[in-house]
N, CA, C and O atoms as a GROMACS GRO file, in nm:
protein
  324
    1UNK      N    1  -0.045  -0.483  -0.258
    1UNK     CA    2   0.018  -0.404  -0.363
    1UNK      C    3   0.131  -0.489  -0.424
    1UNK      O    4   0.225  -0.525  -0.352
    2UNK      N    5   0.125  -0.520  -0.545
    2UNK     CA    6   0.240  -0.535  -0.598
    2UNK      C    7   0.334  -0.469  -0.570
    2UNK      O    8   0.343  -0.359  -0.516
    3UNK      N    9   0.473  -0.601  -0.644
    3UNK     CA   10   0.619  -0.488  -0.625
    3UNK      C   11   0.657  -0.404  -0.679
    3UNK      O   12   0.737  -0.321  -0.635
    4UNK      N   13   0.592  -0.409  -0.821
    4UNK     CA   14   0.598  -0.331  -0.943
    4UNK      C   15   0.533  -0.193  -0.885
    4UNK      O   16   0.586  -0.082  -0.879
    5UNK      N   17   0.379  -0.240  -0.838
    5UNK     CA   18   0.366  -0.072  -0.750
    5UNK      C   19   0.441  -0.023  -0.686
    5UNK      O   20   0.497   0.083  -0.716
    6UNK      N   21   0.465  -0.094  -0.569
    6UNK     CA   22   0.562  -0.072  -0.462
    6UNK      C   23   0.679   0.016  -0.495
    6UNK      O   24   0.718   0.109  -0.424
    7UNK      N   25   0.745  -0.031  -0.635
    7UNK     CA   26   0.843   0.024  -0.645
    7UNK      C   27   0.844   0.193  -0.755
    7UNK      O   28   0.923   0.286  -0.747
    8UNK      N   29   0.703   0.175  -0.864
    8UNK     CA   30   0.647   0.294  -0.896
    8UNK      C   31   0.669   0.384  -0.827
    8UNK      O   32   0.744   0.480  -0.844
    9UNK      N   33   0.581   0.350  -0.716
    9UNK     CA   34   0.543   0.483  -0.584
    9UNK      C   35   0.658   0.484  -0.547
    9UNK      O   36   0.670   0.592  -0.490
   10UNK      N   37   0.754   0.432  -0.543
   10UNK     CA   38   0.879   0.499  -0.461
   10UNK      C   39   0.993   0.577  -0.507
   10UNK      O   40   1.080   0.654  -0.466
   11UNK      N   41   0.960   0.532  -0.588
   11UNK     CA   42   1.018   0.624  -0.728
   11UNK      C   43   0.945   0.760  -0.738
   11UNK      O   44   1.017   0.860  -0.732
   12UNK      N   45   0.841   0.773  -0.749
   12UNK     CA   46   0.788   0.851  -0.719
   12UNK      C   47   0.801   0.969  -0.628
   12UNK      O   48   0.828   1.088  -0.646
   13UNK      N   49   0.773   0.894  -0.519
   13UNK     CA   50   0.827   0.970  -0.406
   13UNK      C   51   0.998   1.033  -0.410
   13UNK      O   52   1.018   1.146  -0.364
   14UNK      N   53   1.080   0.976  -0.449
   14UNK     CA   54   1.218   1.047  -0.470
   14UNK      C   55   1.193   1.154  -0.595
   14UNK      O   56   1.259   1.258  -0.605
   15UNK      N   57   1.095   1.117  -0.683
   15UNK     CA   58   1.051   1.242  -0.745
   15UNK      C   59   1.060   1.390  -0.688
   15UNK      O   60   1.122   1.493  -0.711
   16UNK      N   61   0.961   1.339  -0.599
   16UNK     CA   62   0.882   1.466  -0.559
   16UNK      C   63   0.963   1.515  -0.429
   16UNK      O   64   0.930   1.616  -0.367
   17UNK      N   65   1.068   1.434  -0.395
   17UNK     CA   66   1.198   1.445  -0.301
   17UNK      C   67   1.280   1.556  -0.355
   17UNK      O   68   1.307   1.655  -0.288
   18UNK      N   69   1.329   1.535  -0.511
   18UNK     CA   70   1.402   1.618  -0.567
   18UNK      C   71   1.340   1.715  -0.610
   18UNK      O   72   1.400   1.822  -0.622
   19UNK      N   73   1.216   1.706  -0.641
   19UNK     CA   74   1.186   1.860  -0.684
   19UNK      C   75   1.172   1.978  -0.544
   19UNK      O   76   1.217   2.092  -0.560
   20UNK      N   77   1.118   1.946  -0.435
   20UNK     CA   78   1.138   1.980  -0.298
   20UNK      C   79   1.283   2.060  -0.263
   20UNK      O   80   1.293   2.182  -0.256
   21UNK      N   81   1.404   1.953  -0.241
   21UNK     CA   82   1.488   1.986  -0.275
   21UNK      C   83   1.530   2.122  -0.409
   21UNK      O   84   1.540   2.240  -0.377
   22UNK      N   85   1.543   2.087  -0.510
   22UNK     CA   86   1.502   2.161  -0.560
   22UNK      C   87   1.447   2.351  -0.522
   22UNK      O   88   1.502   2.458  -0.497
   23UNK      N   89   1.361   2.317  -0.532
   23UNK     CA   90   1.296   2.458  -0.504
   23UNK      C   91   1.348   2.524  -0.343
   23UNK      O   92   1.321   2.638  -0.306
   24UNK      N   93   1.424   2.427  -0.266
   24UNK     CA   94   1.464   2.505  -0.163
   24UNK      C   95   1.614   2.553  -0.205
   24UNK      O   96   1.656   2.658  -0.156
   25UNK      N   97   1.682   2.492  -0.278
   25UNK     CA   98   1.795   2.522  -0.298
   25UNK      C   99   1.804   2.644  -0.385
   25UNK      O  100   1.894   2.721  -0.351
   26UNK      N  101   1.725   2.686  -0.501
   26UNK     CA  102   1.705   2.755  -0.546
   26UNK      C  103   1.667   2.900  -0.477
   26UNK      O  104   1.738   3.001  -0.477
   27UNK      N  105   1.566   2.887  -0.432
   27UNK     CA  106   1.490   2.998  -0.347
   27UNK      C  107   1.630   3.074  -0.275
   27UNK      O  108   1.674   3.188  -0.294
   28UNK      N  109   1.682   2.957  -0.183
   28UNK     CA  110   1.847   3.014  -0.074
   28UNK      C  111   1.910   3.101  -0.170
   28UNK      O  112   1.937   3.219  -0.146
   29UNK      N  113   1.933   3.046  -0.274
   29UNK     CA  114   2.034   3.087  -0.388
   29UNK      C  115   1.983   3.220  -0.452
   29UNK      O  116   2.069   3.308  -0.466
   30UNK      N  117   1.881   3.243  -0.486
   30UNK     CA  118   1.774   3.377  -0.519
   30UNK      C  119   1.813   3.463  -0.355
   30UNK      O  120   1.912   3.535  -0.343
   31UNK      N  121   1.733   3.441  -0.263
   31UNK     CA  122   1.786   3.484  -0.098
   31UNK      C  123   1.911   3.530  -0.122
   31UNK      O  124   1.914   3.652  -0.139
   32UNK      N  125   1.994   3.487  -0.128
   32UNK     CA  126   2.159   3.473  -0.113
   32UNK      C  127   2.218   3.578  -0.226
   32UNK      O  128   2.329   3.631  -0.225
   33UNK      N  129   2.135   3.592  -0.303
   33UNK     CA  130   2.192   3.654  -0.430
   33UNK      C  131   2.281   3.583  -0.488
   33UNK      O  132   2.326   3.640  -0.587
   34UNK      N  133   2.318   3.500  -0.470
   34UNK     CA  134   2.376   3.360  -0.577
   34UNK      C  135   2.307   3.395  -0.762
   34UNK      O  136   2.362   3.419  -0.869
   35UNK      N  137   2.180   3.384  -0.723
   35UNK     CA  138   2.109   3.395  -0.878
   35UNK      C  139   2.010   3.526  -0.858
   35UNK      O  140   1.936   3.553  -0.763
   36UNK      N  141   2.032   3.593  -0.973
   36UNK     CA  142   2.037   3.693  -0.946
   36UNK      C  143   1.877   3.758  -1.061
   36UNK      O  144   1.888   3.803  -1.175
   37UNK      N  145   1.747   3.740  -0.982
   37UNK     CA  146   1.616   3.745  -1.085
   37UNK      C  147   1.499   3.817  -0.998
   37UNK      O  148   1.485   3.824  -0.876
   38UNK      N  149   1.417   3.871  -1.108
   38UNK     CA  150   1.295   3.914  -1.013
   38UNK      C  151   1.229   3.842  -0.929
   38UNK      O  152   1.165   3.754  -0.987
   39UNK      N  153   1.214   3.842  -0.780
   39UNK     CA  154   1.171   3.779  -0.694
   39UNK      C  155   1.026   3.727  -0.770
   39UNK      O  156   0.982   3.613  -0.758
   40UNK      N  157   0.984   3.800  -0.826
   40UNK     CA  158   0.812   3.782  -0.877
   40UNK      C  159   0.799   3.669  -0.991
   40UNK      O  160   0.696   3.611  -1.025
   41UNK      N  161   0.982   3.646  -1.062
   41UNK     CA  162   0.998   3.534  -1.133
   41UNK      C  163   1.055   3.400  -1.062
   41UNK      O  164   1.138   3.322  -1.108
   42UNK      N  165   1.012   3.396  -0.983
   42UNK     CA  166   1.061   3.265  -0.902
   42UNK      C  167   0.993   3.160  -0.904
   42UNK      O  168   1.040   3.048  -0.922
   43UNK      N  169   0.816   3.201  -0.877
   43UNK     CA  170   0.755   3.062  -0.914
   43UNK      C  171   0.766   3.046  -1.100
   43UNK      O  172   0.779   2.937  -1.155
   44UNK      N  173   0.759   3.154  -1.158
   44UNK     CA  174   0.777   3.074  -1.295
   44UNK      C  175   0.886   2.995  -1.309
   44UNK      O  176   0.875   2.890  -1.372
   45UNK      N  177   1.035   3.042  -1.241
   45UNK     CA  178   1.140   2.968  -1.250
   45UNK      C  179   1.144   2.843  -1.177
   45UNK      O  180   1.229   2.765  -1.219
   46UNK      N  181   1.086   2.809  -1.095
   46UNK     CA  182   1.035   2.677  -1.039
   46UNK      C  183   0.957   2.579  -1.145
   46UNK      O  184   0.986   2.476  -1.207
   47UNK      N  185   0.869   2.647  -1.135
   47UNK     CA  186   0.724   2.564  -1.267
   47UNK      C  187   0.832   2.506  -1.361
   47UNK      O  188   0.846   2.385  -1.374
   48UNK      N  189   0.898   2.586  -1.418
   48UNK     CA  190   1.014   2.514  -1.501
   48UNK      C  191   1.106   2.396  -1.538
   48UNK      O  192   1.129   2.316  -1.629
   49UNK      N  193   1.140   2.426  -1.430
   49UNK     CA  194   1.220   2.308  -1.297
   49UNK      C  195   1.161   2.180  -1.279
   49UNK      O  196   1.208   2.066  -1.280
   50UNK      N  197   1.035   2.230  -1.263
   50UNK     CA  198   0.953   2.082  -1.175
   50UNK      C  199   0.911   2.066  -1.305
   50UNK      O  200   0.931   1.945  -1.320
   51UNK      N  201   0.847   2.124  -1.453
   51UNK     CA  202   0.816   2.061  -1.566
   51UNK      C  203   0.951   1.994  -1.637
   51UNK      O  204   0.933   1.942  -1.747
   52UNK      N  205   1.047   1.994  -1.596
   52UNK     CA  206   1.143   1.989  -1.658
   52UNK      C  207   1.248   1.824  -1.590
   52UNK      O  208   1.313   1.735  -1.646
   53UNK      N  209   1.205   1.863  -1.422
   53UNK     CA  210   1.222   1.727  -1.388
   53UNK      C  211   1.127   1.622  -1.420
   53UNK      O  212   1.150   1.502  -1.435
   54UNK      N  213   1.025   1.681  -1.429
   54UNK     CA  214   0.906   1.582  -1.507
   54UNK      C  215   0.897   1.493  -1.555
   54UNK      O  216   0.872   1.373  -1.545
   55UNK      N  217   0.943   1.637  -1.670
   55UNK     CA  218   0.958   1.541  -1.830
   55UNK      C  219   1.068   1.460  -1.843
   55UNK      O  220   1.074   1.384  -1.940
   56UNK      N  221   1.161   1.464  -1.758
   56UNK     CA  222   1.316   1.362  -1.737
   56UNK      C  223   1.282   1.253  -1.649
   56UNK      O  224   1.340   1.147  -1.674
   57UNK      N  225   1.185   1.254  -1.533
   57UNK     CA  226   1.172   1.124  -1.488
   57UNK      C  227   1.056   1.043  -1.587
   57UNK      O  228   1.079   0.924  -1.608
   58UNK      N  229   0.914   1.113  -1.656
   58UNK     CA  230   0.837   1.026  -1.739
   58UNK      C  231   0.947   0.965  -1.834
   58UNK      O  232   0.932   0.845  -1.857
   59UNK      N  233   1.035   1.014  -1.882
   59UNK     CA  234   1.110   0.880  -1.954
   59UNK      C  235   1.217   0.802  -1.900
   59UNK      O  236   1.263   0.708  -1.966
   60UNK      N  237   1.261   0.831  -1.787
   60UNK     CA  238   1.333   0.768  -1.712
   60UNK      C  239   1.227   0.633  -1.675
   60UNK      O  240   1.247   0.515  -1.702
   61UNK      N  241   1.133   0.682  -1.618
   61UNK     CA  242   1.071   0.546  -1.529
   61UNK      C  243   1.034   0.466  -1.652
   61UNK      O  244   0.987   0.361  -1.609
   62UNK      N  245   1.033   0.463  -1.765
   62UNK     CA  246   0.971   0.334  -1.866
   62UNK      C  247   1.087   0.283  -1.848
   62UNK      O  248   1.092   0.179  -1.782
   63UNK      N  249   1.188   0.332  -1.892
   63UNK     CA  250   1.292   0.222  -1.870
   63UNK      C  251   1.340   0.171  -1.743
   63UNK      O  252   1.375   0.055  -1.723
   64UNK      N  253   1.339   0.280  -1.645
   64UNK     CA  254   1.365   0.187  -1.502
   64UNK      C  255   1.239   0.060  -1.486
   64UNK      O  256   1.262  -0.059  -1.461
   65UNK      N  257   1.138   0.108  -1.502
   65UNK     CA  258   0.990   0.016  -1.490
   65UNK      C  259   1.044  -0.116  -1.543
   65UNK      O  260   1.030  -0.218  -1.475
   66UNK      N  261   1.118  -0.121  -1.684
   66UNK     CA  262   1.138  -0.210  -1.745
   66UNK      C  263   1.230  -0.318  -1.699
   66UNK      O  264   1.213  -0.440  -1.700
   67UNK      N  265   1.355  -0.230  -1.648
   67UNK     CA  266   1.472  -0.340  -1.580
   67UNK      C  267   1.385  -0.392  -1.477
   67UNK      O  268   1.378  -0.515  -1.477
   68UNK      N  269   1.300  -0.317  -1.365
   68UNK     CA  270   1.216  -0.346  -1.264
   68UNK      C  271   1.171  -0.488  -1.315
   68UNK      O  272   1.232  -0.592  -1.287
   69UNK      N  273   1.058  -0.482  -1.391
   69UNK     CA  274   1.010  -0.627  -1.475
   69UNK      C  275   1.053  -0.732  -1.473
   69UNK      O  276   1.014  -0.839  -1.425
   70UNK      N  277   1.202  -0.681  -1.568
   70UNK     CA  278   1.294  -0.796  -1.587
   70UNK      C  279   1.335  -0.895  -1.477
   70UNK      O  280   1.337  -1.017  -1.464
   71UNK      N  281   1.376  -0.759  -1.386
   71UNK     CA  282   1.474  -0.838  -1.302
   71UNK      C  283   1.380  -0.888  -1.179
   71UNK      O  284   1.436  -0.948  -1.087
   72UNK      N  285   1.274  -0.872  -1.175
   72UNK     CA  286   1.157  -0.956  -1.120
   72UNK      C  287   1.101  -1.074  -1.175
   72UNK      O  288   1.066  -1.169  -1.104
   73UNK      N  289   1.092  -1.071  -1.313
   73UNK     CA  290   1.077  -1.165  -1.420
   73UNK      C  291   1.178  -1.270  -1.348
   73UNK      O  292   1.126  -1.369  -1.297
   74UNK      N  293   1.329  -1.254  -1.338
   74UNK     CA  294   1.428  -1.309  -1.378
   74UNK      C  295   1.452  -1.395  -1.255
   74UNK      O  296   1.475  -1.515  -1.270
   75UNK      N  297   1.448  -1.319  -1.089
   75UNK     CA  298   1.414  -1.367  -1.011
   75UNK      C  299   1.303  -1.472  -0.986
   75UNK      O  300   1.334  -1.574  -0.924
   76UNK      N  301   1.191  -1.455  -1.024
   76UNK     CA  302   1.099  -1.580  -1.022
   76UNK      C  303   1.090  -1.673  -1.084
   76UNK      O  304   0.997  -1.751  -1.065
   77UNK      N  305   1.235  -1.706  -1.228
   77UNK     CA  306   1.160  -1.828  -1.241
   77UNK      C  307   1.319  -1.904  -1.139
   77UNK      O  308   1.422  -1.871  -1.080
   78UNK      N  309   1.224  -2.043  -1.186
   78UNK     CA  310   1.347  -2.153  -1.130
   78UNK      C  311   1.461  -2.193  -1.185
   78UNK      O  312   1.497  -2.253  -1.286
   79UNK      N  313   1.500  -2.152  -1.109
   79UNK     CA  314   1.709  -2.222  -1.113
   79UNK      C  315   1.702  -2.326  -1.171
   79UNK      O  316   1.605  -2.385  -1.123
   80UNK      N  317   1.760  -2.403  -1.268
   80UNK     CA  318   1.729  -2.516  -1.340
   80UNK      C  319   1.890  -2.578  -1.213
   80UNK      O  320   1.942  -2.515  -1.121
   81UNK      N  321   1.920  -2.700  -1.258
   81UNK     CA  322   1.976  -2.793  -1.158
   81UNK      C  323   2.019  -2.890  -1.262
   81UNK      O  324   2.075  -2.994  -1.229
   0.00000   0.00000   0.00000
């Protein structure tokens, strides 16, 4: 696997870290009466959430992808002397 994968998928994975997060913190907070909604609206209020972190990491990762590149790019060539 490339590093470029390597580092996709791991990104990735903290994705799907925070949305996890996420939906437990929420749920406590619904539990708790913190937020205060129809229990029966909770997965819609999730779906939300997770479309919403989504759509904030698909444009996050082009540009992280990109410094990724670079600074792989930048690392491999040779040190001139």
């Amino acid at each position: 696997m490339q590093p470029q994968d390597k580092i996709g998928k791991s990104s990735w994975m903290i994705q799907e870290s925070i949305k996890d997060t996420v939906d437990q913190t929420v749920v406590a907070a619904v539990k708790g009466g913190q937020i205060k909604i129809d229990q029966t609206q909770l997965p819609v209020l999730l779906l939300v959430l997770h479309s919403a972190i989504e759509a904030g990491y698909g444009k996050a990762f082009k540009v992280f992808m990109r410094e990724v590149a670079d600074a792989l790019a930048t690392k491999e060539k040779p040190k001139k002397k």
